[in-house]
C-alpha positions in Angstrom: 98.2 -52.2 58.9 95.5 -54.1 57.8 96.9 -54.9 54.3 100.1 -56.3 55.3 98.6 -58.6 57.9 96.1 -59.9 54.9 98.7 -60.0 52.9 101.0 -62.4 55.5 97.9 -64.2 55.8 97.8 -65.2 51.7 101.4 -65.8 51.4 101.1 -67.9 54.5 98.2 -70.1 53.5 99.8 -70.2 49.9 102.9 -71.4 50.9 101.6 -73.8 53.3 99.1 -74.9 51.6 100.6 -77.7 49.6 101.0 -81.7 49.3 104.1 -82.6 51.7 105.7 -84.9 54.3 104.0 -82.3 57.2 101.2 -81.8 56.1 100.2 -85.6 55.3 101.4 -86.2 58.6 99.4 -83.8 60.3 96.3 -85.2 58.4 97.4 -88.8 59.2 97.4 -87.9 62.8 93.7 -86.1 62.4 92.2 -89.2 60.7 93.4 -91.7 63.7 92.8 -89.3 66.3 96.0 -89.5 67.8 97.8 -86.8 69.7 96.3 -84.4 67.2 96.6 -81.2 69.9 101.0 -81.7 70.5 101.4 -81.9 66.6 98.9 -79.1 65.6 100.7 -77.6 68.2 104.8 -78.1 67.3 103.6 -77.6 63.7 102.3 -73.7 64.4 105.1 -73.0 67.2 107.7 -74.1 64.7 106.5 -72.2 61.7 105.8 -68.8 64.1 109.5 -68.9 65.8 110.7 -69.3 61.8 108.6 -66.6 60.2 109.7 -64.1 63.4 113.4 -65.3 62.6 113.0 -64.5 59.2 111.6 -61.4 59.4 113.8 -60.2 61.8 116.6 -61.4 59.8 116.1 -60.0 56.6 115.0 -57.0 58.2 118.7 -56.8 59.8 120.3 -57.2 56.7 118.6 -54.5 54.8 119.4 -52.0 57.5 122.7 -52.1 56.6 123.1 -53.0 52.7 119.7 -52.4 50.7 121.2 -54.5 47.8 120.2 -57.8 49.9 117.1 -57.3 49.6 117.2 -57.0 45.8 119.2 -60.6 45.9 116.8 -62.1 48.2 114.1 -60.6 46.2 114.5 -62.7 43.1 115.6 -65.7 44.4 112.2 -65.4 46.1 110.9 -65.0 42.8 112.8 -67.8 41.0 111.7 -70.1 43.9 108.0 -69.0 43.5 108.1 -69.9 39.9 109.8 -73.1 40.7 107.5 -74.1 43.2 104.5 -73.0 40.8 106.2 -75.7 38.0 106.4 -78.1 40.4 102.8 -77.9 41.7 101.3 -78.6 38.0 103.7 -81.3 37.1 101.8 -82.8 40.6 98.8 -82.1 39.6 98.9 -84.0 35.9 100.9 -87.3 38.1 98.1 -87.5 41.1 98.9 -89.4 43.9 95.6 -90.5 46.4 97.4 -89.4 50.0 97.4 -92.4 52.3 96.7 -90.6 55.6 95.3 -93.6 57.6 98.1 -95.6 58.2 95.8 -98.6 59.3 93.1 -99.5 62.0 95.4 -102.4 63.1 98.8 -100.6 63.5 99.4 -100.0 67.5 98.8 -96.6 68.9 102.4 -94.5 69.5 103.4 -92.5 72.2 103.1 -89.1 72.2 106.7 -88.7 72.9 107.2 -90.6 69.4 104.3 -88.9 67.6 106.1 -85.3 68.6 109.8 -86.5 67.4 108.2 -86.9 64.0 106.5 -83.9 64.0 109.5 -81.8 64.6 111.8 -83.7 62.5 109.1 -83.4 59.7 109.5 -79.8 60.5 113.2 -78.5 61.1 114.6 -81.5 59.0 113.0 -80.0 55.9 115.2 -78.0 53.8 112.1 -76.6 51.8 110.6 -75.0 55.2 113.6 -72.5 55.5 113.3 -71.6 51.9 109.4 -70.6 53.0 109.3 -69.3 56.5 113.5 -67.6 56.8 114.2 -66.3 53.2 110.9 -65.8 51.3 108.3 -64.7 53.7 111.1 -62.8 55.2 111.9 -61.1 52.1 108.2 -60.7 51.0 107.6 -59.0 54.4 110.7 -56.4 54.0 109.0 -55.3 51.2 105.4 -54.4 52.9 108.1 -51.4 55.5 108.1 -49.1 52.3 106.1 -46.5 53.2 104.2 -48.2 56.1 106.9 -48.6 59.2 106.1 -51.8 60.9 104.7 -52.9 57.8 107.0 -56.0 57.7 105.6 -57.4 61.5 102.2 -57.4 60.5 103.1 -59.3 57.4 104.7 -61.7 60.1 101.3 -61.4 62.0 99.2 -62.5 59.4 101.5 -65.4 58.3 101.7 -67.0 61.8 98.0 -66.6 62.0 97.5 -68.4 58.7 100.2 -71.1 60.2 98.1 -71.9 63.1 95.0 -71.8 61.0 95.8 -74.3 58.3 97.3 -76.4 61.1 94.7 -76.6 63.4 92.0 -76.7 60.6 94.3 -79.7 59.0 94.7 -81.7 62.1 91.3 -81.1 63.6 89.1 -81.3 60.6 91.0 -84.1 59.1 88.1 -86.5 60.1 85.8 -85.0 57.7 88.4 -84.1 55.2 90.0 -87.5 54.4 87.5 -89.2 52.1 88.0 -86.1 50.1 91.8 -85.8 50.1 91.7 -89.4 49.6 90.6 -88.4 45.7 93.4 -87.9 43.4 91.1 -85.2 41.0 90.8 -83.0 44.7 94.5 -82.9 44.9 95.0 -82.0 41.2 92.1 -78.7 41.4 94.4 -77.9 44.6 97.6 -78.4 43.2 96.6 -75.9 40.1 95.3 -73.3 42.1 98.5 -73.5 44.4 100.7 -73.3 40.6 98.3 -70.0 40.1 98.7 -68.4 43.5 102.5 -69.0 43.1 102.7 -66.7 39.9 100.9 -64.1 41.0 102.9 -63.8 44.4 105.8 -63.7 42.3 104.7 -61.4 39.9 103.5 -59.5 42.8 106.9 -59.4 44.2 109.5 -58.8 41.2 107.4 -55.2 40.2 107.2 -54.2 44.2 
């Protein structure tokens, strides 16, 4: 059991891992030390009820017709490859993140700071692609063989949610003048492009 929750874990951190509305947010948040805990906190919770969902979902549906999960399988894989593309054509354009949105601007309510956390979250179309379809249908793949295998998956890939999230939010202090380099983005953007490949490599000859 201990494979598929590392597994989960990897995908997780791969997939989440990456230059986005969220996660500038989140490190926005960590550099002005503002209402850090509720976003961390919305951030993980959202990710965990969307990785169960789609684990449970995809599950469902190969139950009753195996053939799903040979569609789902490489669109996973097409996505993965897309995503991979994407992350190098980032990486040769860098863009310095601008995660302190000002000493001067007036602090907002939590109430406010929380609406734009989940709308950063559920508004995204690219966070069901992650969490429902592919982790789901990485995860279905981990039951051959090992019964259950498929929740520990889930497991490992909530754990590396709440990881990166709280990490992100709560280390953001120290991380800024870092992120704030475009040449730290690109070596992060490349490794995400190389991860990418192998997980879908990893996934079309499962």
């Amino acid at each position: 059991m201990i494979t598929p929750a590392l597994a989960g874990l990897l995908t997780g951190l791969t997939l989440i891992v990456a230059i986005g509305a969220q996660n500038a947010f989140v490190l926005r948040q960590g550099v002005l030390r503002s209402h850090v805990a509720p976003v961390v906190l919305v951030c993980a919770l959202s990710d965990a009820l969307l990785i169960v969902a789609g684990v449970g979902g995809i599950g469902a549906l190969v139950d009753h017709a195996s053939w799903v999960i040979e569609v789902v399988r490489w669109l996973g894989v097409a996505f993965l490859l897309w995503y991979a593309v994407a992350s190098l054509r980032r990486a040769f354009h860098p863009e310095s993140l601008a995660a302190n949105g000002g000493s001067d601007s007036a602090p907002e309510s939590r109430r406010r700071v929380v609406a734009k956390a989940v709308a950063l979250t559920w508004l995204n179309p690219h966070v069901y692609l992650d969490t429902v379809l592919l982790l789901g249908s990485i995860a279905a793949t981990h039951d051959v063989g090992e019964p259950g295998g498929r929740w520990w998956f889930a497991a490992g890939a909530v754990a590396a949610s709440g990881l990166w999230f709280s990490g992100l939010g709560f280390g953001a202090r120290l991380l800024a003048p870092l992120l704030a380099r475009p040449r730290a983005w690109q070596v992060l953007e490349v490794l995400i492009a190389a991860t990418m490949v192998f997980v879908a490599a990893r996934l079309a000859f499962s």
